[in-house]
Structures are given as structure tokens and as C-alpha cells.
N, C-alpha and C positions, 0 to 999 in steps of 0.2 A: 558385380557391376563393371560394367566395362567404362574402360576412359575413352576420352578421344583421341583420335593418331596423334604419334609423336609428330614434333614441326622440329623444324631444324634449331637448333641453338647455337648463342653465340658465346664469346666470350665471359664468361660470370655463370653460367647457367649452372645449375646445382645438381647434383647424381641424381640418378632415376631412386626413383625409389618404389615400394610393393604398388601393385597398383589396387586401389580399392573396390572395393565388390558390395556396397552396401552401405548403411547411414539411412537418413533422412533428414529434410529438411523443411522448415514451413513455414518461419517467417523471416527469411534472409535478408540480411542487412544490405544497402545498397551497394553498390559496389560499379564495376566498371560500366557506363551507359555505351560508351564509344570508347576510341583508342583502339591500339593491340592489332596486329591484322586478324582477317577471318578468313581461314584457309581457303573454304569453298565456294569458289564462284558461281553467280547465278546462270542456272542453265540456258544454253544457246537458244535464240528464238528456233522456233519449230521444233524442236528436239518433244521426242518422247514426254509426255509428262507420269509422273509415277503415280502408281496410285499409293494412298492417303495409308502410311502401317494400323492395322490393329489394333495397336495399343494408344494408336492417338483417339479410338474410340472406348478405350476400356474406362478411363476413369467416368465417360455418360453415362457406360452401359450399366457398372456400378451401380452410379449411382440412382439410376431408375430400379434395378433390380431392388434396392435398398425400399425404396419407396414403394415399392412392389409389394416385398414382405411386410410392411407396415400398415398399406393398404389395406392387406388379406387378415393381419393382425385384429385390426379394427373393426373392420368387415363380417367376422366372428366372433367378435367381441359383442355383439347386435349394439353397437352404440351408433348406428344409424338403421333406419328404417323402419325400426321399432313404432308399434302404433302404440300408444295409450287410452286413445281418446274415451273419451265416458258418452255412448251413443245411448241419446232417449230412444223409450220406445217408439215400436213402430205397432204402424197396424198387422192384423193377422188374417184379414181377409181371405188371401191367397196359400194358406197353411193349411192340408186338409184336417178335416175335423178330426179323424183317427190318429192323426197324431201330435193333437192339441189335447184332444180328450181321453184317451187311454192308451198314448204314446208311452213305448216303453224307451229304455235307456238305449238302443242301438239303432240308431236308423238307417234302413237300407233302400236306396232308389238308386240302384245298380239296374242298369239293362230298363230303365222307366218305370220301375217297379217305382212304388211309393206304399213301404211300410216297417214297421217297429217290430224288434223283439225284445226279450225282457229273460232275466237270468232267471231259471227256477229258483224252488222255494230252500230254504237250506243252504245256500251257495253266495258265498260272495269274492267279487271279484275285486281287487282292491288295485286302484289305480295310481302310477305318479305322474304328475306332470312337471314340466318346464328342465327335467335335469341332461344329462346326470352333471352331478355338483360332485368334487376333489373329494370332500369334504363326506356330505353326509349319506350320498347314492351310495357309497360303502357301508355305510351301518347301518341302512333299511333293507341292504343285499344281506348280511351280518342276520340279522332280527329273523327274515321273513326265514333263508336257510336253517336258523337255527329252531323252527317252528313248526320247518314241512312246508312254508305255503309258498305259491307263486303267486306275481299278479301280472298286471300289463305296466310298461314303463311306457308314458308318452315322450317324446325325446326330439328337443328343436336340434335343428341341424347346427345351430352355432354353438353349441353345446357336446354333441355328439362327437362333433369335427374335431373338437379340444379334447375331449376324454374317450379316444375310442376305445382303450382297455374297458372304458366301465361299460361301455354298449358290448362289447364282446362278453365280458364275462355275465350278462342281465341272461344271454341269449345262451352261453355256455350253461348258468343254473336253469336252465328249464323255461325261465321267463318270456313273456312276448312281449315285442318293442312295436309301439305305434308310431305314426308319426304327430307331432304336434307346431306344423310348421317351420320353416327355419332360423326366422329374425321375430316371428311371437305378432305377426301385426294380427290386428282386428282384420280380418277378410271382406267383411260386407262394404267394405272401404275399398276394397281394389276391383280390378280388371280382374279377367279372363288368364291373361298373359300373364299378371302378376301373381295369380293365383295358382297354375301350372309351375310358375319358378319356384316358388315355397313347399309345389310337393318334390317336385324334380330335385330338387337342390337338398332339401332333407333324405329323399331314396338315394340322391349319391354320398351323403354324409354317412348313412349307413347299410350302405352298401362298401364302403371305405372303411368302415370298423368291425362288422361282423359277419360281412358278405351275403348278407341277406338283401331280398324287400318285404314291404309289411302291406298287407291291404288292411289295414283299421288308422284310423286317422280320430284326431280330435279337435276340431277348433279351438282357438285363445276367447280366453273371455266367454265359453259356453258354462253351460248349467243345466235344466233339464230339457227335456223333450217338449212341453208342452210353453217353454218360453221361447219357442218357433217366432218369427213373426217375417212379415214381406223383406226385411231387408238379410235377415239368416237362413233363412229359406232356398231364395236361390242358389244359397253360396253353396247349400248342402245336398240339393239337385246336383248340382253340378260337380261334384264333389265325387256322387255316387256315380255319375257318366264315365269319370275317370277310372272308376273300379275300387270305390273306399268303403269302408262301413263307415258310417257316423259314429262314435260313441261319444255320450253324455254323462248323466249318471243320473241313480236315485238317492241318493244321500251325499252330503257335503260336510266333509267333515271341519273344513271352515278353518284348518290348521295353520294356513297362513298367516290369522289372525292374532294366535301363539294365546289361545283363551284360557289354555291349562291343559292338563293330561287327561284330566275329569273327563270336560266339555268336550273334548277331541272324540273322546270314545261314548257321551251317548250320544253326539250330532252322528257321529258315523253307522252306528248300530240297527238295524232295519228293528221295524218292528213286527211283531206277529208270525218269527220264522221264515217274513220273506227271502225273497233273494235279492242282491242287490249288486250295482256298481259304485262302488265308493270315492271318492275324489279325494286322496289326498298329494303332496307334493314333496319330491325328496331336494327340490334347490331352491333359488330365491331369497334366500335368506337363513336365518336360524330354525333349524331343525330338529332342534333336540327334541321338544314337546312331543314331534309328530315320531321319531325314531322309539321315548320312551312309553307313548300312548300305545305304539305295537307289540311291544312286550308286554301291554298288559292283555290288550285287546286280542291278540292271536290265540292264544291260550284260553281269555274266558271263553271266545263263540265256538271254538274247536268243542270244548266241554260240553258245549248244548247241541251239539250235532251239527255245526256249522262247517264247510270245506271252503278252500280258499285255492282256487284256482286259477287258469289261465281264462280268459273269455271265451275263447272257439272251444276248448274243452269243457266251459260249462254254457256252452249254446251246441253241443255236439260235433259242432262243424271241424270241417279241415285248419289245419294250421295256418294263419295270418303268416307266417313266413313261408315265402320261398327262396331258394339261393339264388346268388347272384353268378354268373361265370361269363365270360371272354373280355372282350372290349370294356363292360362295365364294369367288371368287377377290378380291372388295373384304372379307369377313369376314378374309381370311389378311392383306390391303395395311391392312384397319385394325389388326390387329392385331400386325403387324410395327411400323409405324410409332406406334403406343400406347408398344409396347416400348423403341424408340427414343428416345421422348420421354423414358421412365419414366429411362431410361440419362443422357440429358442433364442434365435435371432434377434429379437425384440428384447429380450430377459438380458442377452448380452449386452445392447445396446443402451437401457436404461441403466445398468451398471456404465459403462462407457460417460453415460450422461453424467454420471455422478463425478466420476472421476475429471470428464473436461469442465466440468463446472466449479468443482475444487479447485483446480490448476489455474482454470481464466481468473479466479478470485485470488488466487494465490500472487498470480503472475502480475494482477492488476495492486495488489496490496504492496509487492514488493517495488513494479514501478514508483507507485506516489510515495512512500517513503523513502527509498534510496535515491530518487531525484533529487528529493529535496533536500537530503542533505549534501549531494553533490553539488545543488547548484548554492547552496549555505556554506560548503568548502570552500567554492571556488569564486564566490563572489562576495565573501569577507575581505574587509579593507585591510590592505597591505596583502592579500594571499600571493606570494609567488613560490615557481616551483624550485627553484632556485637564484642561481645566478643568473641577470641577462643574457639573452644569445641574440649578439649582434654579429659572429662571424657568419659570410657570405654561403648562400644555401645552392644548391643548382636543382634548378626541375625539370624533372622529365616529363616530355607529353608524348608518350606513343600513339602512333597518327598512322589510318587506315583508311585512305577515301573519307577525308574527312575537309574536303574541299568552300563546302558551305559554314562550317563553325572556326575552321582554324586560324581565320585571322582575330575574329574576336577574341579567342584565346588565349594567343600571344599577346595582342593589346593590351588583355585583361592585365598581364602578369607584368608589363611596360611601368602601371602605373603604381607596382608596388613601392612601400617605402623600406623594405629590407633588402640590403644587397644579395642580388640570384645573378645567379648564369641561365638562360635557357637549354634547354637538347629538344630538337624536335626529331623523334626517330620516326623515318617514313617509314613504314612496316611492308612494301610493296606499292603502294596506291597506284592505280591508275587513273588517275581523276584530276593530277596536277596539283596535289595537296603542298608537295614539296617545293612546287616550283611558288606557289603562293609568298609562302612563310620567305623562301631566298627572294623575294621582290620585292617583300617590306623591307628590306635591308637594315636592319634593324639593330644597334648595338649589341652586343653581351645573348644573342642570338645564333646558336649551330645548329643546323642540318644534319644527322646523320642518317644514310640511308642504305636499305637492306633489302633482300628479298622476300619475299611475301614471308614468314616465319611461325606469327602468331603474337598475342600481346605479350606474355612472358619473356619470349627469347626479344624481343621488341625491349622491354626493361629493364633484362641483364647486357643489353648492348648499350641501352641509355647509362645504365651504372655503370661500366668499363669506361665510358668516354667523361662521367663527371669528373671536375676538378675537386670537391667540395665532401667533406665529409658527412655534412646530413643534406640529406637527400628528398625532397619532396616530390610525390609523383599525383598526375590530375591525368582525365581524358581530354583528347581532342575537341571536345562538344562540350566543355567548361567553361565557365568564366568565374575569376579570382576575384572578390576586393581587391583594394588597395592594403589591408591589412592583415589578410587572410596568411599568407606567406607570415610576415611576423607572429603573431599569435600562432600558428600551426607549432613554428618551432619551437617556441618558446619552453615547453615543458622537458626536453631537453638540457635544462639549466638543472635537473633533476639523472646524475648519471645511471640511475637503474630505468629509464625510461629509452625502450628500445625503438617504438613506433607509438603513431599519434596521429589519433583517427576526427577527421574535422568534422565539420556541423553542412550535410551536402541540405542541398534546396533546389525546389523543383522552380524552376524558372517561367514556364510555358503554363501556366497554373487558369488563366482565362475560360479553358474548357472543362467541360465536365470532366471526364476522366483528367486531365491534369489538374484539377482541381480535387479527386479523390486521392491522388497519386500524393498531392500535398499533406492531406492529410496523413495519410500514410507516412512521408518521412518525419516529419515533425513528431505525431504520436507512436505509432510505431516502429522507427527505428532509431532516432533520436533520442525521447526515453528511454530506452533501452538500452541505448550506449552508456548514460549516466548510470544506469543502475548495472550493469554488466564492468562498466569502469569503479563501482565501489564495490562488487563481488572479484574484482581482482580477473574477471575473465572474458573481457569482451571477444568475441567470435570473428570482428570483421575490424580491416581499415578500410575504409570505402576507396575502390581503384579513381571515385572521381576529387577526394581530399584527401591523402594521407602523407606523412613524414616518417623517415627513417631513418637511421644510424648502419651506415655504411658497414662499420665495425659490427653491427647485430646481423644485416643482411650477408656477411661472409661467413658469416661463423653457421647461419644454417642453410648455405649453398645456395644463396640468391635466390629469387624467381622461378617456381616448378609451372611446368606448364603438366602436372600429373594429371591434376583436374582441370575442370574448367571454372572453377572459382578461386583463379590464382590468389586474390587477395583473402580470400577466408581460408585457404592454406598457409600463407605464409604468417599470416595474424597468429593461428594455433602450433607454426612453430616457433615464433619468438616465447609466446610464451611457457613452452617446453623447454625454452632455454635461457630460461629467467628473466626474461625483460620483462620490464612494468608496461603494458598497453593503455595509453587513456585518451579522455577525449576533450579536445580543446573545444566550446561551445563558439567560440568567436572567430572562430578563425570559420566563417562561411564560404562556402562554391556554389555555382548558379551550375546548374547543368538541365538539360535541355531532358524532360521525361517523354517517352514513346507517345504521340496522338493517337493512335489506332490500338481496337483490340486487338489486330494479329502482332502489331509491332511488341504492346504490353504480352502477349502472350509468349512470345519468343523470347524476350527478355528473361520473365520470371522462370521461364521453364529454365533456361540454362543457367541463373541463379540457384534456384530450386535443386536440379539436379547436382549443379557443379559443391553444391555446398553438403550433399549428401554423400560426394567422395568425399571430401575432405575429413567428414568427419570419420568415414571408415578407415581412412588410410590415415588419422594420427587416433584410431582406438588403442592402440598400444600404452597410451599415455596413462590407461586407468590401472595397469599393473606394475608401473615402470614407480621407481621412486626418485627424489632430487624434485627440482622444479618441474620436470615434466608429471612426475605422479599428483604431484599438487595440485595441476592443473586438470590432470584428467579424473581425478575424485572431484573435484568442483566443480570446475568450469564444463566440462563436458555433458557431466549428470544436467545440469542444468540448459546448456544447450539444445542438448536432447531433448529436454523434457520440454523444452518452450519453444523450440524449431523445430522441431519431431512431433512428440505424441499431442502436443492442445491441437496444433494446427490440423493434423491430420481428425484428430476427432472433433472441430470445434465444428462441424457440418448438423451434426448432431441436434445443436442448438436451433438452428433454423428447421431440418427434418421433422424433428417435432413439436418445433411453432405449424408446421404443415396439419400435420398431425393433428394435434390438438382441434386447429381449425376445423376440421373436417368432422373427426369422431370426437370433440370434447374431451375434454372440460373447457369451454373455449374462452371463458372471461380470466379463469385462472393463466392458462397460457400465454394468453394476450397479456397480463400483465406482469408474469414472470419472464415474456421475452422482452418490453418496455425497461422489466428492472437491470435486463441484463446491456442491453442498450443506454441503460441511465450510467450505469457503472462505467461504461464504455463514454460514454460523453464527458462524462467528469474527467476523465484520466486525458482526454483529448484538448480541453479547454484546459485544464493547469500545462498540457504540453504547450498550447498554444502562449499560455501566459507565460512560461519557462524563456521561452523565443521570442517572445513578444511580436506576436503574430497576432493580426486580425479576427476575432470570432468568429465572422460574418464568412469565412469561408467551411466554418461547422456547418452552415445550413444546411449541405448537401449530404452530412454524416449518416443521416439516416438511408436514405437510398445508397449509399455504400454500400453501409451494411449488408441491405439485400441485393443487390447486382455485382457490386463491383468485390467482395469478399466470396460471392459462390464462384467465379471468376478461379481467385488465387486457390481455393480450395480444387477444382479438376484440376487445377496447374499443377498443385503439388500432388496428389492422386495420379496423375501423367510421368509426374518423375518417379513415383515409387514405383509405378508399372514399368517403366524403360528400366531402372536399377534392376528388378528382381527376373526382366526376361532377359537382362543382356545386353539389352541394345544402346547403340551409340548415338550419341548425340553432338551434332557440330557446330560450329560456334556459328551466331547468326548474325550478318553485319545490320543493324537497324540502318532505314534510312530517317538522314537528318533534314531539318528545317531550314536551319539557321534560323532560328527563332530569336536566342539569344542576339546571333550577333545584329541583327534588324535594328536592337534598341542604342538609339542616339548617343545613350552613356555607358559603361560601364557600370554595375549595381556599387555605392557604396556603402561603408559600413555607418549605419545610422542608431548611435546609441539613443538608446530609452525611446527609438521610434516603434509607434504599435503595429508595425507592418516592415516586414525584410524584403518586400519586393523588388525587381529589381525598377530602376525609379529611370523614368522618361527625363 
């Protein structure tokens, strides 16, 4: 994986260190919105426009390809298009009388011919339909081989497609293969066109597995010749124009029925030495009966002079197969082995399933429980972390073209009641950001300013210039209570507590998406911090609320700008170097979330990606021992597994609510994707109540779900593709509203109120 260009650094900046090649990430905690410069300048009007990399289309192309093989899974699965229906009769007016009246088992109106044949006396031809099945088409190949006999195997194409070894080996023992449609519908139901697809589609399924085609066909749902009538008639004219034999049969051995081994062998048995075509079926269901009725039945009619062959061998004729070779025969090998993939594929992914649907419950069981004892810790009367911290704090705001938020900023932090120093580092800006902030003139307020650098080297210049030993850092596009600064530090009064990660809130929440964005901090990353803060390994200090100890910040060489999620690097290595991370619920920041989906999208991608270094370049931790090994057997396994693999597989869960919809089981889906949505609701409303937030901004959770979560899923899909091709990623300036600073007040902190908005 490659990082982004080094930026210049200042004073405090920390050694370079390996650069990371790898990780992932998927539900990253919030982290800087604004602040920090961003190297790259928007291109000069007229200038070239580039075109769009590859890879910003690979996570779509995925994921269509995905839905592709699921499609095709289904598809051959015949869990669509399947006919069942039970058609009354019809009349038979239009059926010629010869083959109403002494129609034998084969009908041929090939070339306009209209008439029957019928297997001599002695001979029968023993028939399967609907297979070949995993399962039992091997032990009626089994039976018949161990017998001497052959028969005809009817064979749908969605079948075929799934087992071509057994179509291959039907054709290797001597057997002939018919076709028996591809998806099983009733025909005198369809079209013309529909009716060519069913043969067409069957001749490339096996042409795809044994390289043949077959001229003998069988309709679904036939029976004899003389149960002809106007609406099966046609179907079988037409049938013959294509170049098919009809076959039916004279006996039905009614196996499906599963009546006994007895019943099986005298329904099937001709009587009087005739000849016959037999019906019975080697899939569909349980087989056994009809497998061990063969072992009886081959043996006794061989005894009485009976032979058991192929049909065109006992009608004299030439072989129903011909080979398949050029164009067609690689059209049936690709789309055999399509099938195969789609089979595969699928196989892997309902394992896949199983395991993100462990993990979401896993992930969701360990939230509600460790909240709640974190928020039972720390909302127990008398809980303090220590000693009060009433000495003077300084905050850094690194500030990049941040012209529209930065006086609210400042203001916000004017009316704190803990003594701070301000720093505003101008990181470059061209916008007049700097000259703002020196016009408020403002006490216990400095300027320092630099050249364009990046927000890191922006931070370790804010740290060199503070007076004050803890440290609290916000973005530009922030706004503070009045008591967010005291409560921030406060845990602090605890001297193993190196950084202290606040309570961020999405300010601009009015809109749809800023109103899914809310939900999102609140439930997903705010829970998470309580329960990451009782596993001892929270992942992030959010760059728009966190505090530090100056003395922790030296010790692991300040601010890296390695990656581009300086703050979830420098999170995992304090705690490689034994500081306690936790998270102050009260100490809230109002920060201003992207309005737009390109803005959200540029965001989370450089979250997304930036957190995917970090975690490659502190894997050392899981072999390393002392506080960093601790941390990376725990904290990391865990990271991973709930910032890596659920996210990346939780697509999954929607893919085959798709799914289901389409090819069934659909009420089962439909309710198993509700329960999984129910789980998700419950853990969203105790988050709300945790915060004591509004419910009535849940309404929109459902539509999340579906738009606004397949969103963050190609986001991260996006970053694992730029990680593993190499490509770089540069930092993106969002642009801002000033949304926040618009509002008349300042947000403050309003206990036991059911809503943290920020208030008019």
C-alpha cells in the first residue's frame, strides 16, 4: 500500500517510520472533518481534466459481477420460471386420429410428417427424466452398468449445467441424452420464442458437458401418445419442425410416487412380451425405491428374453447424438464452467454469510453490553477518574481554508469555563482564514502560521508553540460547549490515561444524509467507543475532539503524517506504549458533516483507506510483547475483525435479501432481513438513549440501511482496491458551509435534555 507524499515537517514531527502496504478498514471512527492543510490544489480552470482511474470503477464492477454469479446461481437453480400449473383438459379435435388411436410412444412430424413409432416386441427402453441429481443419477448409472443395460437419460438444462460430469459420463457408458427442457415449464403455456429458448439453452447445457446434441426431446408433464389434445399438439408440431422426436412412453412406472419397489416393477413391466418405453426418474426427490426396483427389475425381464437398450438402437435408427465442434462447442465449455463458478462462488459466500452474520451479532451483543456498563461506570454517583484537573489546557486548531467556520470555532472555545490558551495553526490557507481569527482580537488567542505542510506537520507545530501540558486538539469546522474542554480533560486526574477521545456530533443533521450521518455517530461510533474503551483498545481519538499528554505525545514522536489517518495512528501508538485511551461521553463537539455525496464520499474514502495504513504499519504489535503485544493480540484481532472483515462482508446481507427476492424463499428473507434490521434498531435507539438523543431521528434508519450503508460498503471496497493496486490517495479539502457558525448561539451542554442539538 502506498502512503501519501511526504509534506514538509515541523518542529515535534516524529521519525518516519515503515511505510504500510496493507490492512483494512470498514467502520472507521470519526476523525478529522476539516483542519490540517490538503496538499493538493484544485486544478486551474481550463486545465486538462483527467480521466476517472480504474479502480474508482472496480468496487461497481465487483459488485455487479457478484450479483452476476448469484443471478446465474439462481437462474439454474430453476427457482424461477418454473411452470407447475395443473392444465385441464383440452379438446382433441385437432389431434390426428393415428395418433390418438394407435399412437405409439415416439412421435415424429419432422419435415410435416405426422406419425408414431413404437419399440418392438422384447425390448425395452427405460427412461429418466428431470436429472441428473449428485446424489442418485450415480446409482442408476451404478444398477444399469452393472446389468449390461442402457437407457435414455432426459436431462433439463438447469441440471445438466450443475452436473456436467454426470451428463458426460451418461454419454461415456453408452447412454443417450435427450433433452427434457431447461427450467421444466409446461410448454403449451408459452410462445414460440420461449419455446426455442428451452431447446436452445438445453443443447448448450449439453453441448457444455458432453459435447454432443441430441435430436429426441421429451415434454414436462407428458404421458402417453394418445393424451395428445389441441393445446399439446401444437407444441409438438412444432417441436418436430425444429428437428426433435417426441418421446412419451407406454408405461409409467409412477416412481415418483415412492409406492414401493413391488408397485414400481409391475406398473413398469409391459405386458404380453411387448416392447416398451418406460418412464421412470433418476432426480426430484428420493430415489431409492426407483434405484432398488432396478436391481430387481433388470435382471428378472433380461431372464425372459427382454433387452434393454438405447431408443434409436431399438427403433434401428441412427444415433440421437451428434458432436458438437467450433464456436459451439467453447459457447456450451464457457458456459458450463460460468455455471460452475457461479456454484462455487455462491458455496463460498453463504459460508461468508454465516460468518458476517456471527460477527454483526457478535459485534452487536458486545456493543449493548459493554455500553452499558461503561455508561453504569461512569455515571455512578461520586465516579471520578481521579484528581480534579483544573490546570490551564491549550488547544490546537489546525486550520486550512477554513474561512467560513473559523470564527465560530474560536468563539465556541471563548466561552469555555476551563482555563485554555488558543493556537490557531494556519496550515497555508489562502482564503484569509488567518487574518479572520487576528481581527477578533481576541485574548489568550495565537496565530501561528506556516506553509502549506499537511495537518500532522500542522499539529506538531501547534504542539512546539503550546505553553500547557495537556493538550487538546479540534478542527477548524468545530464547535465546543462551554464544557466540552473541562470534561475532555478531566480523566486525566487518572496518570495512566495518555489520550481522551470526546463524544463528536454531527451538527448540520436537518438533511437526509446529515441526518443518516447522525445516526451513524451516535450508533456507530460512539458505541463503539464505550465498548472499545471497556476492551482497553479503542482504535481512534477523533481529530475533531480529543486530548492529549504532551509527555505521551513525545515519547511516541508526535504526529506522523505516515498515513493519512494521523489520528487512528497515533491512537494505536499510545497504546503500544501503555497509555489507557478512553472516552469522555460529555465532553461533546458540534462539527459540521459533508452535505453531498461526493463530499461524504471523499471523506470516508480517506478515512477508510487512511485507517487501513495504520493498521498495517502498527501489525508488528501482535508479535511484539510489553504493552504493545497486549495490545495487538487484543485490540487489533478485534479491530480487524469489526473494521475489516464484517464491513467488508456485511454486503452480503443485502446481496441476498436481493436474492432471495428474486429466486426465493422470499417471505423467509424478508423476514430474516427485518430481524437483522430489528437487531440494528434496538442497538441504535439504547445508543440514542445512551446520548439522550431524539428517536424521531431513527425514522429515516431504515432507508440507511439500504442507500446510505451500500454507499460506505463501495467506499471501503474502493479503498481495498487502491491498497492492493498501489495507488495513492491524497488528501481531499471538503468544502464547508459554515452551517454551524450561522446558529445565533453557541450549542450548550444541556443535561437530562432528550435532544444535544445544537439549540437556536
Amino acid at each position: 500500500m502506498n502512503t501519501r507524499s511526504k509534506r514538509g515537517r515541523s518542529a515535534g514531527s516524529r521519525h518516519s517510520h515503515a511505510q504500510p502496504r496493507g490492512g483494512g478498514s470498514g467502520h472507521a471512527q470519526p476523525r478529522s472533518g476539516g483542519g490540517g492543510g490538503r496538499r493538493r490544489a484544485q486544478p486551474a480552470r481550463g486545465a486538462k481534466r483527467r480521466r476517472v482511474p480504474l479502480r474508482y470503477l472496480l468496487p461497481l464492477l465487483l459488485l455487479v459481477a457478484l450479483m452476476a454469479m448469484l443471478m446465474l446461481r439462481g437462474y439454474t437453480h430453476s427457482e424461477i420460471l418454473a411452470d407447475h400449473r395443473v392444465r385441464p383438459p383440452a379438446a382433441t379435435d385437432q389431434v390426428p386420429k393415428k395418433i390418438l388411436e394407435d399412437g405409439g410412444p415416439v412421435i415424429d412430424t419432422r419435415g410435416g410428417h405426422e406419425g408414431t413409432l413404437s419399440v418392438p416386441d422384447h425390448r425395452l427402453v427405460l427412461t429418466f427424466d428431470d436429472g441428473p441429481d449428485p446424489e442418485w443419477t450415480p446409482k442408476v448409472l451404478d444398477v444399469l452398468k452393472k446389468h449390461g443395460a442402457h437407457g435414455v437419460f432426459f436431462v433439463t438444462g438447469t441440471m445438466a449445467s450443475r452436473y456436467p460430469d454426470l451428463v458426460e459420463r451418461m454419454v461415456d457408458e453408452g447412454h443417450e441424452v435427450g433433452l427434457h427442457t431447461f427450467n421444466h415449464p409446461d410448454l403449451s403455456y408459452q410462445s414460440k420464442s420461449r419455446i426455442d429458448w428451452e431447446l436452445s439453452q438445453n443443447q448448450l447445457a449439453l453441448a457444455g458437458a458432453a459435447g454432443v446434441r441430441t435430436s429426441l426431446f421429451r415434454p414436462p408433464y407428458s404421458s402417453f401418445s394418445d393424451a395428445m389434445d389441441n393445446k399439446s399438439w401444437p407444441v409438438t408440431k412444432y417441436i418436430g419442425s425444429r428437428g426433435y422426436l417426441t418421446v412419451v412412453n407406454n408405461t409409467d412406472s409412477e416412481d415418483w410416487k415412492r409406492p414401493g419397489v413391488a408397485e414400481i416393477i409391475r406398473r413398469a413391466t409391459p405386458k404380453n412380451g411387448d416392447g416398451a418405453i418406460v418412464l421412470m426418474h433418476d432426480s426430484g426427490g428420493d430415489r431409492s425405491q426407483t434405484v432398488a426396483a432396478l436391481d430387481t427389475f433388470l435382471p428378472g425381464l433380461q431372464d425372459k428374453g427382454y433387452k434393454f437398450t438405447n431408443l434409436t438402437e431399438a427403433l434401428g435408427a441412427p444415433s440421437a447424438h451428434a458432436p458438437v465442434s467450433g464456436i459451439e462447442l467453447w459457447k456450451g465449455k464457457a458456459w458450463v464452467f460460468l455455471v460452475g463458478a457461479s456454484e462455487n462462488i455462491t458455496g463460498v459466500l453463504v459460508v461468508a454469510l454465516a460468518v458476517i452474520g456471527s460477527l454483526v451479532m457478535l459485534r452487536f451483543g458486545l456493543m449493548l453490553l459493554l455500553s452499558a456498563v461503561h455508561a453504569r461506570k461512569v455515571r455512578k454517583k461520586g465516579f471520578r477518574w481521579g484528581h480534579d484537573v483544573t490546570e490551564p489546557v491549550s488547544v490546537l486548531v489546525p486550520a486550512y481554508n477554513e474561512a467560513k467556520c473559523i470564527e465560530a470555532t474560536v468563539r465556541s472555545l471563548m466561552t469555555s469555563d476551563h482555563p485554555i490558551e488558543i493556537i490557531v495553526v494556519d496550515d497555508g490557507s489562502s482564503d484569509g482564514t488567518a487574518l479572520i481569527v487576528e481581527g477578533l482580537r481576541l485574548p489568550n488567542v495565537r496565530v501561528v502560521r506556516q506553509q502549506n505542510a499537511g495537518k500532522p506537520a500542522a499539529l506538531n507545530r501547534g504542539i512546539a508553540n503550546a505553553r500547557y501540558d495537556l493538550i487538546v486538539m479540534m478542527d477548524g469546522d468545530t464547535v465546543f460547549e462551554q464544557s466540552t474542554v473541562r470534561e475532555l480533560v478531566q480523566p486525566f486526574g487518572d496518570p495512566r490515561v495518555g489520550a481522551v477521545a470526546g463524544n463528536a456530533k454531527v451538527g448540520n443533521r436537518d438533511s437526509l444524509i446529515g441526518a443518516w450521518q447522525h445516526i451513524e455517530y451516535v450508533m456507530g461510533f460512539n458505541l463503539d467507543r464505550r465498548m472499545y474503551d471497556m476492551l482497553g483498545c479503542m482504535p481512534t481519538i477523533p481529530g475533531a475532539v480529543g486530548a492529549f499528554r504532551r509527555s505521551a505525545l513525545e515519547r511516541v514522536g508526535g504526529m506522523s503524517d505516515d498515513t493519512l489517518a494521523e489520528d487512528t495512528d497515533i491512537t494505536m501508538a499510545m497504546h503500544r506504549d501503555g497509555w489507557r485511551v478512553v472516552y469522555a461521553e460529555k465532553a461533546r463537539a458540534w462539527t459540521e458533516a459533508p452535505e453531498t455525496v461526493q463530499q461524504l464520499w471523499s471523506q470516508r474514502y480517506r478515512w477508510s483507506y487512511g485507517t487501513m495504513q495504520a493498521i498495517w504499519k502498527h501489525r508488528r504489535s501482535v508479535i511484539e510483547s510489553g504493552p504493545s503485544g497486549r495490545f495487538g493480540r487484543v485490540g487489533m484481532p478485534l479491530v480487524s475483525l469489526f473494521m475489516v472483515l464484517a464491513p467488508l462482508l456485511a454486503p452480503l446481507i443485502d446481496v441476498f435479501l436481493l436474492y432471495g427476492l428474486v429466486f426465493g424463499p422470499t417471505q423467509k428473507t424478508i423476514v430474516a432481513w427485518l430481524g437483522v434490521l430489528a437487531v440494528q434498531a434496538v442497538c441504535a435507539a439504547y445508543a440514542f438513549r445512551l446520548d439522550r438523543e431524539r428517536m424521531t431521528h431513527l425514522i429515516s434508519l431504515p432507508l440507511q440501511q439500504i442507500l446510505y450503508r451500500q454507499l460506505m460498503y463501495v467506499v471501503l471496497l474502493q479503498s481495498w482496491i487502491t491498497a492492493l493496486t498501489g495507488g495513492r490517495l491524497r488528501w481531499q479539502k471538503l468544502r464547508r458551509t459554515g452551517v454551524l457558525g450561522n446558529q445565533p448561539s453557541i450549542p450548550q451542554q444541556r443535561t437530562g435534555s432528550p435532544d444535544r442539538r445544537p439549540v437556536a
